[in-house]
Biopython code that builds the backbone (N, CA, C, O; Angstrom):
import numpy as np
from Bio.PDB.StructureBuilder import StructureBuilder

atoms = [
    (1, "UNK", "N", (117.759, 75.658, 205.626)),
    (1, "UNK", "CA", (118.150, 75.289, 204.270)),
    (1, "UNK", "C", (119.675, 75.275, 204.190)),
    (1, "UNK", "O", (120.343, 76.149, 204.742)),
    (2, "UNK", "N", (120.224, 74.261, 203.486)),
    (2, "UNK", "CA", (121.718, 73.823, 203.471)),
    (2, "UNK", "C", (122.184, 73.370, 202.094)),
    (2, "UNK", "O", (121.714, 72.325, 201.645)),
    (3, "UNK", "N", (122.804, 73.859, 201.599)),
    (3, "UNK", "CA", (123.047, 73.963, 199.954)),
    (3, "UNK", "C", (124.490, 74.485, 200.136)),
    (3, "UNK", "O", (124.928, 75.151, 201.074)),
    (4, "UNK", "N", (125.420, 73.843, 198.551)),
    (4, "UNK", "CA", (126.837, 73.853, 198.172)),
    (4, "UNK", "C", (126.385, 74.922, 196.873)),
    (4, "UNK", "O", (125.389, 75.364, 196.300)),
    (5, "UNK", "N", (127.837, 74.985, 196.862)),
    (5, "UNK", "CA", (127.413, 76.354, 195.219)),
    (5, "UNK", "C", (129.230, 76.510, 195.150)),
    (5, "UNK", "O", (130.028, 76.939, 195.983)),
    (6, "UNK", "N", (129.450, 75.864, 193.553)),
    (6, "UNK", "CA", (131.127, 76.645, 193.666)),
    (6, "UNK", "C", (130.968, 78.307, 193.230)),
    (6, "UNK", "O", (130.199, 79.047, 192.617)),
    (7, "UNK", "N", (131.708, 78.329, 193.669)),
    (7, "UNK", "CA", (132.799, 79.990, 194.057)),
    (7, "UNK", "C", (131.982, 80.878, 192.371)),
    (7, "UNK", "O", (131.444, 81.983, 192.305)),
    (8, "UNK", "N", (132.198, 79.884, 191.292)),
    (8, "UNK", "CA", (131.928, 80.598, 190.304)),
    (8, "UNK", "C", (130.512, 80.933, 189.956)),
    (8, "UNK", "O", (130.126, 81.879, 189.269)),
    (9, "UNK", "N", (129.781, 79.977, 190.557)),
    (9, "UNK", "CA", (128.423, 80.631, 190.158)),
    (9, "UNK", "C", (128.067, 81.503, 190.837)),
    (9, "UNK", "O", (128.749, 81.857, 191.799)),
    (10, "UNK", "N", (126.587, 82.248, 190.440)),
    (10, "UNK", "CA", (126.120, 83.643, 190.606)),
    (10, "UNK", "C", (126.048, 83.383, 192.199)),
    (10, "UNK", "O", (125.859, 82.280, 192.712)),
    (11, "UNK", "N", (126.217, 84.482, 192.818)),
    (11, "UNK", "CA", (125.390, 84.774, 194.332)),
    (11, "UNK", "C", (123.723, 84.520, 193.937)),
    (11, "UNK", "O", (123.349, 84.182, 192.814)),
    (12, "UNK", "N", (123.014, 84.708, 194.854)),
    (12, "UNK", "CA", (121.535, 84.772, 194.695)),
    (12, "UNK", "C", (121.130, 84.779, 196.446)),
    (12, "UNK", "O", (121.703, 83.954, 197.158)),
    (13, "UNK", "N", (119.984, 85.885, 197.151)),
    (13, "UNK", "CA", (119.497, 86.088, 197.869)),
    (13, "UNK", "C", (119.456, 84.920, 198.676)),
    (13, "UNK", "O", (119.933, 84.879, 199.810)),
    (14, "UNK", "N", (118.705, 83.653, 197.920)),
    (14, "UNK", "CA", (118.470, 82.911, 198.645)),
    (14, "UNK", "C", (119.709, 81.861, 199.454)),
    (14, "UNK", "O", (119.456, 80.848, 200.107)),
    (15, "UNK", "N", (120.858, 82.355, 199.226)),
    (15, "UNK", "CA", (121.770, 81.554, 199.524)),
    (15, "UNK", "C", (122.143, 81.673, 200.493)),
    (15, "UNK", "O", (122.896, 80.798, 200.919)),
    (16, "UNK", "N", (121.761, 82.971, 201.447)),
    (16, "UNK", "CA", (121.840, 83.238, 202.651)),
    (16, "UNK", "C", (122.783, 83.750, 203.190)),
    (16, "UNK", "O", (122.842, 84.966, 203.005)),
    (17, "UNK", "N", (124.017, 83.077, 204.145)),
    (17, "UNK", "CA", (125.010, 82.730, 204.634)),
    (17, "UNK", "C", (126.053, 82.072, 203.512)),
    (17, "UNK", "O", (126.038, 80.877, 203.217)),
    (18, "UNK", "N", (126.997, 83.095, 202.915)),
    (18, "UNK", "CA", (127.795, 82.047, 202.150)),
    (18, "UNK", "C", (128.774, 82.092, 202.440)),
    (18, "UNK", "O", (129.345, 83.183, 202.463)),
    (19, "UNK", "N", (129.495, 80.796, 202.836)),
    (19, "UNK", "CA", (130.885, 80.738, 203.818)),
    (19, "UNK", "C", (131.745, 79.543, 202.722)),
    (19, "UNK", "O", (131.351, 78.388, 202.561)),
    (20, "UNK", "N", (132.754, 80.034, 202.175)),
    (20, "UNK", "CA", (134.150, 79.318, 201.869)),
    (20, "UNK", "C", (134.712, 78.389, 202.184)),
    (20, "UNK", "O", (135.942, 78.442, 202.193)),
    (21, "UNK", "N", (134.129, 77.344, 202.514)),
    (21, "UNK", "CA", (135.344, 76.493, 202.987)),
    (21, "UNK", "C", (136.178, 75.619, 202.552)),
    (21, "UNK", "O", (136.346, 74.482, 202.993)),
    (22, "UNK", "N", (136.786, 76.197, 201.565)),
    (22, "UNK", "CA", (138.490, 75.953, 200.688)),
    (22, "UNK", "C", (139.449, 76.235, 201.686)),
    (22, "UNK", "O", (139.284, 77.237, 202.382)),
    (23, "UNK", "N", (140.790, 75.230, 201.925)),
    (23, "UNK", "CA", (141.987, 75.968, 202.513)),
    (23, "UNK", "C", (142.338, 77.168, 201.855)),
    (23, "UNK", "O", (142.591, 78.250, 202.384)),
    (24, "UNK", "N", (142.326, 76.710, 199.947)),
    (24, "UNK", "CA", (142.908, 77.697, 198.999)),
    (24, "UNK", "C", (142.257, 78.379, 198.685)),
    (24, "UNK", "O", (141.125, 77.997, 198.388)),
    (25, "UNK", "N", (142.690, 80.086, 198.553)),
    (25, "UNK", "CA", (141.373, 80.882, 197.815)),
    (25, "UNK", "C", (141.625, 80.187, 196.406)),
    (25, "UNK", "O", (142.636, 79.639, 195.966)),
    (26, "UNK", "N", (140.210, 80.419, 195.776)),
    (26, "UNK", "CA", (139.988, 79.979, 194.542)),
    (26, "UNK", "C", (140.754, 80.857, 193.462)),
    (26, "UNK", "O", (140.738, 82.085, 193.383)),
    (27, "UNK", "N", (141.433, 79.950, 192.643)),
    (27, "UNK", "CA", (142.174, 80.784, 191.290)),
    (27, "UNK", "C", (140.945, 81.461, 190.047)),
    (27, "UNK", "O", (139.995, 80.974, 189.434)),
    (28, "UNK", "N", (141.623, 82.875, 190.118)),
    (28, "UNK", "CA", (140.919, 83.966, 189.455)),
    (28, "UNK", "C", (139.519, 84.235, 189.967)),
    (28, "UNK", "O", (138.646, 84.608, 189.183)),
    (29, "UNK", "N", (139.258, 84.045, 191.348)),
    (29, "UNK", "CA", (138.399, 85.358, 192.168)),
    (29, "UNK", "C", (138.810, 86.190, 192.893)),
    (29, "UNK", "O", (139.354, 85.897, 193.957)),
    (30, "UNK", "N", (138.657, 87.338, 192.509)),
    (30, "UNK", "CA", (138.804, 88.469, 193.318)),
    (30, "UNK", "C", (138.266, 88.229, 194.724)),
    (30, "UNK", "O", (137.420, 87.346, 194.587)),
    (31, "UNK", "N", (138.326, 88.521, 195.795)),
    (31, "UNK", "CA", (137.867, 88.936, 196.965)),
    (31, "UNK", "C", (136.837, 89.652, 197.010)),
    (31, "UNK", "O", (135.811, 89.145, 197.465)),
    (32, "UNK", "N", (136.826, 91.142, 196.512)),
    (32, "UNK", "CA", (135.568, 91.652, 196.523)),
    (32, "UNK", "C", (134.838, 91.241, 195.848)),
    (32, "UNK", "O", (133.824, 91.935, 195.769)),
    (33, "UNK", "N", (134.846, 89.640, 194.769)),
    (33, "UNK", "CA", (133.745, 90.004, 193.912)),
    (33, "UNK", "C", (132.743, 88.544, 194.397)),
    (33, "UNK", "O", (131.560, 88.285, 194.176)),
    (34, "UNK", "N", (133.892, 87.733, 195.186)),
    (34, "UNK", "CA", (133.246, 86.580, 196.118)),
    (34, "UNK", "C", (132.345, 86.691, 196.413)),
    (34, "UNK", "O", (131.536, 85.865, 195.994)),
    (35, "UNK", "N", (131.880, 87.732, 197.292)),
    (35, "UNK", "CA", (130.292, 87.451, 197.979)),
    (35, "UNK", "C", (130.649, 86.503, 199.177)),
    (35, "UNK", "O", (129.849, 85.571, 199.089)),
    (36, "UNK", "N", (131.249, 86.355, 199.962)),
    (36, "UNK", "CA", (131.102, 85.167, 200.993)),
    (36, "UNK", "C", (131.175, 86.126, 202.198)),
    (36, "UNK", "O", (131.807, 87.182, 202.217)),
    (37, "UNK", "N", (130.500, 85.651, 203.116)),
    (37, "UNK", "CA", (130.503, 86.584, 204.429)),
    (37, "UNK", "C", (131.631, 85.983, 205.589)),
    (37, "UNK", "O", (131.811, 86.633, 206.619)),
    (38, "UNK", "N", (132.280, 84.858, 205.376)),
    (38, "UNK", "CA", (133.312, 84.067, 205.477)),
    (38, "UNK", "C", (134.197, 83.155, 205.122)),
    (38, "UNK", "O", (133.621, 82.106, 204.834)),
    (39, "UNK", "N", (135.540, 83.080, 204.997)),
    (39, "UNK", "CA", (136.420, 82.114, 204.944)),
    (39, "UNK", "C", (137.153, 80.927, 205.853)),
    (39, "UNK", "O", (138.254, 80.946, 206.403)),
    (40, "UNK", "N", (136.107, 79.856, 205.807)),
    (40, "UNK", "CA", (136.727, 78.881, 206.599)),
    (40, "UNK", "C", (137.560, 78.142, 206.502)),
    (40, "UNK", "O", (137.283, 76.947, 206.596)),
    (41, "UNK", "N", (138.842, 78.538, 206.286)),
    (41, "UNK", "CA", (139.700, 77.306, 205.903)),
    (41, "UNK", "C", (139.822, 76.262, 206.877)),
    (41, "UNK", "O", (139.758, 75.074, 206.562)),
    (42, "UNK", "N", (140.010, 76.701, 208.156)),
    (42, "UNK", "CA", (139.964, 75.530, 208.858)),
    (42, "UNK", "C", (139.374, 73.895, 208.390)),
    (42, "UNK", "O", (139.822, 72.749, 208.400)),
    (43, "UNK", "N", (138.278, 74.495, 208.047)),
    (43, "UNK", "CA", (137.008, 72.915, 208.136)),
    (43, "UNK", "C", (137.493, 72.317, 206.866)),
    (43, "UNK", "O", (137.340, 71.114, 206.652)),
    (44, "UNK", "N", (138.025, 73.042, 206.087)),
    (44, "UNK", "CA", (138.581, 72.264, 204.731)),
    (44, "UNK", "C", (139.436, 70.645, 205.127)),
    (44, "UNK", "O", (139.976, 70.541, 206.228)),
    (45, "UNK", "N", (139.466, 69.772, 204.383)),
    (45, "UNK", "CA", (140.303, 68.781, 204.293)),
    (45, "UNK", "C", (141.852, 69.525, 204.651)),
    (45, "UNK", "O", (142.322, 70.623, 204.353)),
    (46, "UNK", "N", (142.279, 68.579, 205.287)),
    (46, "UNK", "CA", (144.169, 69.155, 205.746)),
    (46, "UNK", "C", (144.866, 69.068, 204.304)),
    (46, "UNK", "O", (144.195, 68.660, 203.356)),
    (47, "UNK", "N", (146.245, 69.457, 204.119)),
    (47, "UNK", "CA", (146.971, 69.334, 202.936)),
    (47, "UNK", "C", (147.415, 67.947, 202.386)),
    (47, "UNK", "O", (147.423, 67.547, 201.222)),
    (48, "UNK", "N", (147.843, 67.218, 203.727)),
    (48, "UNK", "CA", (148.071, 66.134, 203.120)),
    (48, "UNK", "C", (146.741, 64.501, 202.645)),
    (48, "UNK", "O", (146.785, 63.337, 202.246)),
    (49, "UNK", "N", (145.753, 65.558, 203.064)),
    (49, "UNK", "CA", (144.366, 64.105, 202.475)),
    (49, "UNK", "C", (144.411, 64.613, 201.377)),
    (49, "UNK", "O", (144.763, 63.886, 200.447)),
    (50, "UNK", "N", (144.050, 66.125, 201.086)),
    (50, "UNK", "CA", (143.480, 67.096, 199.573)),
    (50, "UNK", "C", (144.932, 66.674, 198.621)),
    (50, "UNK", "O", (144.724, 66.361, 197.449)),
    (51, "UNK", "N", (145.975, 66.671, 198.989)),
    (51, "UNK", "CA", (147.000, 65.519, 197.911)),
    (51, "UNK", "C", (146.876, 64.423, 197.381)),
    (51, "UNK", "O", (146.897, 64.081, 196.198)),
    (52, "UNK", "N", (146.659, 63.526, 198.910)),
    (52, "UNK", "CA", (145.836, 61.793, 198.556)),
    (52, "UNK", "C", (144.902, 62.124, 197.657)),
    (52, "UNK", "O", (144.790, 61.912, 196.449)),
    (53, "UNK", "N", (144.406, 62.548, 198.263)),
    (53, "UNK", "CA", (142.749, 62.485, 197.223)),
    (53, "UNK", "C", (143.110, 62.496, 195.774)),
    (53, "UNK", "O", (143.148, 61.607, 194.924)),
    (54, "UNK", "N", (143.383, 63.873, 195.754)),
    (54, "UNK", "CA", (143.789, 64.600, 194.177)),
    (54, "UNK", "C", (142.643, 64.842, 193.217)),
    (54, "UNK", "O", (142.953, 65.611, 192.307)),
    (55, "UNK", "N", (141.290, 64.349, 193.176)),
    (55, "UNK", "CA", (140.349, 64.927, 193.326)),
    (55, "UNK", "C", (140.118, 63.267, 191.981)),
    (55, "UNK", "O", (139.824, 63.170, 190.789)),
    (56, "UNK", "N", (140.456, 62.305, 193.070)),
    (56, "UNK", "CA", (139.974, 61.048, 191.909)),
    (56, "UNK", "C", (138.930, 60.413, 192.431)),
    (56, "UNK", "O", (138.833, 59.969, 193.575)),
    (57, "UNK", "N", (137.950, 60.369, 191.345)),
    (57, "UNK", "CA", (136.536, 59.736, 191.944)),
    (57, "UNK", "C", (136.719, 58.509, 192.278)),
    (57, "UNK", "O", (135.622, 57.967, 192.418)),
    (58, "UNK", "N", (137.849, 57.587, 192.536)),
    (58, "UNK", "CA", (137.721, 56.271, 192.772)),
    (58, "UNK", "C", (137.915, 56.414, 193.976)),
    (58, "UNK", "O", (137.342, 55.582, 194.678)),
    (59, "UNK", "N", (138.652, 57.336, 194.605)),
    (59, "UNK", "CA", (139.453, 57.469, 195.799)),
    (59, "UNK", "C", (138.472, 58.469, 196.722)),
    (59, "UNK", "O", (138.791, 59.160, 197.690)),
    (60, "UNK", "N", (137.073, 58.290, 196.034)),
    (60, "UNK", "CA", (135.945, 59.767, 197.042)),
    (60, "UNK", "C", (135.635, 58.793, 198.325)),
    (60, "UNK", "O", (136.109, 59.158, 199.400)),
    (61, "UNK", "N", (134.952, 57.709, 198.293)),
    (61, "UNK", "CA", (134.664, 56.912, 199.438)),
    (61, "UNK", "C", (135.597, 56.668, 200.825)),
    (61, "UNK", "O", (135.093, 56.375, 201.909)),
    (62, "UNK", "N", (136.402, 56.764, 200.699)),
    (62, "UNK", "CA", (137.875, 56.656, 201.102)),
    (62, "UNK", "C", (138.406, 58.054, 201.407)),
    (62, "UNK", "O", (139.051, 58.006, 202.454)),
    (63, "UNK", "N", (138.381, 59.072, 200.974)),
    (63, "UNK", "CA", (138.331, 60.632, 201.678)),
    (63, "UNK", "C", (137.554, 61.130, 202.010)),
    (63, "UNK", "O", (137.918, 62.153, 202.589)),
    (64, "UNK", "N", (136.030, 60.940, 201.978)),
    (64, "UNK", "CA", (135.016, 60.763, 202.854)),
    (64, "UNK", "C", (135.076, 60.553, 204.384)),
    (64, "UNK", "O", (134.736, 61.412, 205.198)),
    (65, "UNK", "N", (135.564, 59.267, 204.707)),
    (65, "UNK", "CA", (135.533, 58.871, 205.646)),
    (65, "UNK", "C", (136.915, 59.675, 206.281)),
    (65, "UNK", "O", (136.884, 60.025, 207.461)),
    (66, "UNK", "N", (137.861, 59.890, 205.624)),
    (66, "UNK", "CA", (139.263, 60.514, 206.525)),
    (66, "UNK", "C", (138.922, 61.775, 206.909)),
    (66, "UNK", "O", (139.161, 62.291, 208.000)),
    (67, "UNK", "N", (138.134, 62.441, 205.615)),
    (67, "UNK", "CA", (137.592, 63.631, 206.298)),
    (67, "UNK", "C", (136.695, 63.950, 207.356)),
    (67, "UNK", "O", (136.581, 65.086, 207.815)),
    (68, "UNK", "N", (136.069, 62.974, 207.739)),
    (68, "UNK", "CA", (134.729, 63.061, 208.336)),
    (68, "UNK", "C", (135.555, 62.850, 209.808)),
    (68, "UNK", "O", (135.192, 63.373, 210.862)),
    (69, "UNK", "N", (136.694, 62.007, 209.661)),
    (69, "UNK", "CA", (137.448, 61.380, 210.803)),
    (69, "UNK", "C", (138.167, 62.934, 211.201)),
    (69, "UNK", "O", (138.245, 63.017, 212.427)),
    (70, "UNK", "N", (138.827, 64.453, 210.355)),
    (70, "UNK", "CA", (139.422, 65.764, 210.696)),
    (70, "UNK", "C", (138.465, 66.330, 210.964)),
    (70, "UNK", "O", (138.755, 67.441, 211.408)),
    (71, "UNK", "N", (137.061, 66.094, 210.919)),
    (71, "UNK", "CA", (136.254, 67.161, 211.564)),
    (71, "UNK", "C", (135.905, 67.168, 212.773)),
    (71, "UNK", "O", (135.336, 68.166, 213.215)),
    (72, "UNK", "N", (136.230, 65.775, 213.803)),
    (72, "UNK", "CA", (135.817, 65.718, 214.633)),
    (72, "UNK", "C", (137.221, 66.482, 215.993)),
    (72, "UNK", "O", (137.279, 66.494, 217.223)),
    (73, "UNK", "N", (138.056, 66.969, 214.949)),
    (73, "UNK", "CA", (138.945, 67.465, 215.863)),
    (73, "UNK", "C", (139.423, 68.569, 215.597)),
    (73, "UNK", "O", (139.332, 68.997, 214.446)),
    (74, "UNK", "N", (140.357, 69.658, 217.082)),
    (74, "UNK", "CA", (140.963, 70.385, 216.475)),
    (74, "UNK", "C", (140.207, 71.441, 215.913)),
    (74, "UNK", "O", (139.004, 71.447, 216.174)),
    (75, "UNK", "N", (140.902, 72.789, 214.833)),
    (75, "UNK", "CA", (140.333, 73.672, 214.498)),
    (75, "UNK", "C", (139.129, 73.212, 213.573)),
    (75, "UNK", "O", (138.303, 74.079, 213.287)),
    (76, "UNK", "N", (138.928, 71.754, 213.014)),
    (76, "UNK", "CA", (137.756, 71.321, 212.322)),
    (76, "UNK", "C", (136.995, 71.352, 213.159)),
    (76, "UNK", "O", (136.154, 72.204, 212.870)),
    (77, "UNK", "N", (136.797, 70.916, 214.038)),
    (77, "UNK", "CA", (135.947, 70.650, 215.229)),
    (77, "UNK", "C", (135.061, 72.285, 215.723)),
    (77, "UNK", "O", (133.890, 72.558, 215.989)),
    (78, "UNK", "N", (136.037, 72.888, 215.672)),
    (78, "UNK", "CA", (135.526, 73.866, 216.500)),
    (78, "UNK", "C", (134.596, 75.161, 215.075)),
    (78, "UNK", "O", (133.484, 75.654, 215.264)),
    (79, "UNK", "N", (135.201, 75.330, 214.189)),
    (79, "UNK", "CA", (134.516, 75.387, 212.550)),
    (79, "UNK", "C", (133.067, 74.889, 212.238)),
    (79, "UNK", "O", (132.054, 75.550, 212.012)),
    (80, "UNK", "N", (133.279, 73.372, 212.296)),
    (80, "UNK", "CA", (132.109, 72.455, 212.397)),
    (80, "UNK", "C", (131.096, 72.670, 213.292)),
    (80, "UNK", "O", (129.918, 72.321, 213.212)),
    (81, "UNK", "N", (131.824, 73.446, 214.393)),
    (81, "UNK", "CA", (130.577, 74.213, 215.272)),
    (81, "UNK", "C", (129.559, 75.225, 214.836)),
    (81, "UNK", "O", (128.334, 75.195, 214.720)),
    (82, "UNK", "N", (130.662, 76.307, 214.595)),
    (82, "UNK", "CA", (130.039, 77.195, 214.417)),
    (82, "UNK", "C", (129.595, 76.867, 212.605)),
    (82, "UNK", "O", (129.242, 77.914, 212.062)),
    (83, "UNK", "N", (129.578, 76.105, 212.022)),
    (83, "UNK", "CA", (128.357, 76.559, 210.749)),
    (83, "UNK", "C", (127.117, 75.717, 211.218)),
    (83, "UNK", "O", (126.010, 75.944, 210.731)),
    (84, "UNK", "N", (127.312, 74.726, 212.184)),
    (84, "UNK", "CA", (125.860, 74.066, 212.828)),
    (84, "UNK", "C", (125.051, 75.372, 213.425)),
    (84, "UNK", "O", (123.894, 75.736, 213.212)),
    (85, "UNK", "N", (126.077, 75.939, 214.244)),
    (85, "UNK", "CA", (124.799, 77.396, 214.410)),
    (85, "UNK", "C", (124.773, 78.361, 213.771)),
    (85, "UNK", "O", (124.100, 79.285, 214.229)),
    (86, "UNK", "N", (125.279, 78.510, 212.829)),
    (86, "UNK", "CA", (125.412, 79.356, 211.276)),
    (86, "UNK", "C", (123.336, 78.790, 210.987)),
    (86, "UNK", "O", (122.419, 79.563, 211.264)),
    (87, "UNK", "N", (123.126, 77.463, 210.456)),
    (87, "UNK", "CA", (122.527, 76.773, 210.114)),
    (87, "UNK", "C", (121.171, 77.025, 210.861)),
    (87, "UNK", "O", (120.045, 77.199, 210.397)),
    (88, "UNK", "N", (121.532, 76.999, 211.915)),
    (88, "UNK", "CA", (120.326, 77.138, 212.665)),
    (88, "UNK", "C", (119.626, 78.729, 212.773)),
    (88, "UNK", "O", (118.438, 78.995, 212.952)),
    (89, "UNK", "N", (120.632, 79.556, 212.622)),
    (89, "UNK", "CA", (119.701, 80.849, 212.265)),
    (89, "UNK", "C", (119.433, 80.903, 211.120)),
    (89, "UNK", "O", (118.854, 81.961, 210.875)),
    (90, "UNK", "N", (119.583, 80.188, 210.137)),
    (90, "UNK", "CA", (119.163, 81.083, 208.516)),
    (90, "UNK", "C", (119.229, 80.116, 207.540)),
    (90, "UNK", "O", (119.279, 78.961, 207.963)),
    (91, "UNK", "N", (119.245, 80.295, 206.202)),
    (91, "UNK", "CA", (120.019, 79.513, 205.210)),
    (91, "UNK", "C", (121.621, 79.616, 205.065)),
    (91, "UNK", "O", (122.304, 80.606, 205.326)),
    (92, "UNK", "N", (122.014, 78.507, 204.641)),
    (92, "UNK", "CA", (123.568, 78.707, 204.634)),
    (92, "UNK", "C", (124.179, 77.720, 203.631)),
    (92, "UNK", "O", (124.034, 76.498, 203.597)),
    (93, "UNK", "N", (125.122, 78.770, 202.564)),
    (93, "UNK", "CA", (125.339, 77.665, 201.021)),
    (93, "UNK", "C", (127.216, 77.650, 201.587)),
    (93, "UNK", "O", (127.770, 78.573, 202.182)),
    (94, "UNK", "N", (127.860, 76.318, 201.168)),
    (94, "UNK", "CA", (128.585, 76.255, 201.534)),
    (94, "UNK", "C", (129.383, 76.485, 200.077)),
    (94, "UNK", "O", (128.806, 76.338, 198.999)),
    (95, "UNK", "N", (130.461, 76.777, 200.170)),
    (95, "UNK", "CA", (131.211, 77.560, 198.745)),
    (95, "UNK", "C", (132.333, 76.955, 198.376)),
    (95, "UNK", "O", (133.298, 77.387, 199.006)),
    (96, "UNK", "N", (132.613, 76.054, 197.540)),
    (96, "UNK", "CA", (134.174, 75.764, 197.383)),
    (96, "UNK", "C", (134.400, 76.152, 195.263)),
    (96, "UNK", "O", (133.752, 76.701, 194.372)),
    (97, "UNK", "N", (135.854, 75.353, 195.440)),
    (97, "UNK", "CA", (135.809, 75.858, 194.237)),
    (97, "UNK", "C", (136.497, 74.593, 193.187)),
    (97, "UNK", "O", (137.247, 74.787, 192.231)),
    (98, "UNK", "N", (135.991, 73.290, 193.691)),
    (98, "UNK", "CA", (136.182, 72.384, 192.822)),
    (98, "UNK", "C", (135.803, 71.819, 191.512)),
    (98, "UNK", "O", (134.952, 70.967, 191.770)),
    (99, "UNK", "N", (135.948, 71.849, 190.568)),
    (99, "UNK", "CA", (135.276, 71.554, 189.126)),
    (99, "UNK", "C", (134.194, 70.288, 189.552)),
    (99, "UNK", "O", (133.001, 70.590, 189.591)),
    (100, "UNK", "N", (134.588, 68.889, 189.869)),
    (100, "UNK", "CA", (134.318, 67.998, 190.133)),
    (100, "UNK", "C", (133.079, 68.670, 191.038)),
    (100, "UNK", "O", (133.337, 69.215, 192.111)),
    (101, "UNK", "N", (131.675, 68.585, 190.505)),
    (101, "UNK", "CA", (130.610, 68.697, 191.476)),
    (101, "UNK", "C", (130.041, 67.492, 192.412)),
    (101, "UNK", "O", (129.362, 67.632, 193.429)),
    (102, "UNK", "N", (130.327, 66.703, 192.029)),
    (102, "UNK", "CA", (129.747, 65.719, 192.633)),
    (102, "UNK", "C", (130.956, 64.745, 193.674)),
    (102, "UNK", "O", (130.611, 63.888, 194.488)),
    (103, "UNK", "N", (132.104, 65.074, 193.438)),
    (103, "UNK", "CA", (133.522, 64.643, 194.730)),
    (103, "UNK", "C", (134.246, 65.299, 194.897)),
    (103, "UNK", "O", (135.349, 65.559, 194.416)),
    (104, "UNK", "N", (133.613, 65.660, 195.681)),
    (104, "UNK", "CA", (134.361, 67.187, 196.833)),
    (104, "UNK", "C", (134.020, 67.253, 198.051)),
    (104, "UNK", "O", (132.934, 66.745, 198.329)),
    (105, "UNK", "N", (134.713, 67.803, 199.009)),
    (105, "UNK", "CA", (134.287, 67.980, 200.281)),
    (105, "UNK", "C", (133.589, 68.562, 200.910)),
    (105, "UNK", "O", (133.437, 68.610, 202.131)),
    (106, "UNK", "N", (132.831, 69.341, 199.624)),
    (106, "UNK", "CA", (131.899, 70.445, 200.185)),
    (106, "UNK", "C", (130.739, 69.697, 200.605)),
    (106, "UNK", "O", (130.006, 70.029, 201.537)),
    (107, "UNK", "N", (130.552, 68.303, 199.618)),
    (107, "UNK", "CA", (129.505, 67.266, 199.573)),
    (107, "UNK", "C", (129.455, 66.283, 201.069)),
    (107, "UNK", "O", (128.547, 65.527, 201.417)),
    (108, "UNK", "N", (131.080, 66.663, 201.970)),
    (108, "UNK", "CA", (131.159, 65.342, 202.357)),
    (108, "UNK", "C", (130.753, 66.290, 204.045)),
    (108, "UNK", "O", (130.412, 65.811, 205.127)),
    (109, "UNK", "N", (130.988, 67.828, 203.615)),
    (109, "UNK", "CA", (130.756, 68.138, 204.509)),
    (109, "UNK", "C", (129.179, 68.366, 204.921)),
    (109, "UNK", "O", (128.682, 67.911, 205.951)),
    (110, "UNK", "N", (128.513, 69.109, 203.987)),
    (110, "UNK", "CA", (127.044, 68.931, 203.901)),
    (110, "UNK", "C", (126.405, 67.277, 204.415)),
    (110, "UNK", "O", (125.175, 67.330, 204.440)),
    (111, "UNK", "N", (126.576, 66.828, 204.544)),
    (111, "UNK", "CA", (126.360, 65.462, 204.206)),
    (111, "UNK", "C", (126.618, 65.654, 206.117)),
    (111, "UNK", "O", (125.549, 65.940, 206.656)),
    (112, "UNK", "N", (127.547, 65.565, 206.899)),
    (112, "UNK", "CA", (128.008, 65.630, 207.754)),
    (112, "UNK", "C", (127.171, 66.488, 208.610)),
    (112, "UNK", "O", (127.105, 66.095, 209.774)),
    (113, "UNK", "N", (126.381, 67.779, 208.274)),
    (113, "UNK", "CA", (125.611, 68.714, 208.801)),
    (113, "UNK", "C", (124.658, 68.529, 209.225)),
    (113, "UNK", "O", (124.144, 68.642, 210.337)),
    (114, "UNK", "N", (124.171, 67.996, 207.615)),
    (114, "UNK", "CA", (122.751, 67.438, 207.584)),
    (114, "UNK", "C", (122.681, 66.060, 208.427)),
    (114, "UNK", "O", (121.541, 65.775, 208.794)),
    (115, "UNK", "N", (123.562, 65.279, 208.746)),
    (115, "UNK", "CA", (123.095, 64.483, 210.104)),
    (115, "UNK", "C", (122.853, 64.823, 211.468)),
    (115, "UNK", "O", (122.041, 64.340, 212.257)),
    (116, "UNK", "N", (123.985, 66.056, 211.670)),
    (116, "UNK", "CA", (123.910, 66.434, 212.954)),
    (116, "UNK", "C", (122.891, 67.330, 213.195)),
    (116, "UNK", "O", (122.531, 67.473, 214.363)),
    (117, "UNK", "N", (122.110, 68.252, 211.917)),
    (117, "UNK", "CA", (120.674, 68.300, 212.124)),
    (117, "UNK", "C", (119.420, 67.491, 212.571)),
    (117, "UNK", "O", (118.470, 67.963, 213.194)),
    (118, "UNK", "N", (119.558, 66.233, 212.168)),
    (118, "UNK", "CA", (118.408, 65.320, 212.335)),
    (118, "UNK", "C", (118.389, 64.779, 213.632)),
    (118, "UNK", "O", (117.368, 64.444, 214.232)),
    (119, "UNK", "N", (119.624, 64.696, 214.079)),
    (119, "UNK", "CA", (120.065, 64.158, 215.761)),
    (119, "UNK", "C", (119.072, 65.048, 216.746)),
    (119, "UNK", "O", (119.129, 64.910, 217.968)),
]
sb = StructureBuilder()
sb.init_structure("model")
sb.init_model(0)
sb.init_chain("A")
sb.init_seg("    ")
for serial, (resi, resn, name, xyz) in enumerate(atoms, 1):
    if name == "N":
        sb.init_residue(resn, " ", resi, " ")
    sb.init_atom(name, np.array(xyz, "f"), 0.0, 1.0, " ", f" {name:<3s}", serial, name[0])
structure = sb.get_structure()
């Protein structure tokens, strides 16, 4: 099981594995009150796409693909590993902390997982 959840909503059992992957910690969470059993910044979008972007839905199709193009390298690459075998032992909710639920990278990364599952 492979599921997104921002930062602000509740924890819940079933979420399994909940790993961060924001460069930025999220504004006004505490650390202890996170709940995440990791922080991946690595796998996050680099600084200068998460600028491009700026979080405009016209511009999601189009950071999609640039992102999908940083995961295949580098500390993404090696990140992108390990939540594929994150995945394979358990459930695992991926955590960011963007308002925008539906264009974000948490989507583009899930999306990205869930293929290399089906392979």
């Amino acid at each position: 099981m492979l599921q997104i959840k921002r930062i602000y909503e509740q924890a819940e059992p079933a979420d399994g594995r909940r790993i961060l992957v924001d460069r930025l910690w999220p504004r006004g969470v505490r650390k202890e009150e996170a709940q995440v059993s990791e922080w991946m910044k690595e796998v996050a979008p680099g600084a200068d796409l998460r600028k491009w972007f700026g979080h405009r839905p016209e511009r999601f199709a189009e950071f999609a693909g640039r992102y999908e193009e940083e995961l295949k390298v580098g500390q993404a690459k090696v990140q992108l590993e390990r939540l594929k075998a994150y995945l394979e032992s358990g459930p695992l909710t991926l955590v960011y902390a963007a308002r925008d639920e539906e264009h974000n990278h948490a989507w583009v990364l899930m999306r990205v997982l869930e293929r290399s599952l089906s392979r």
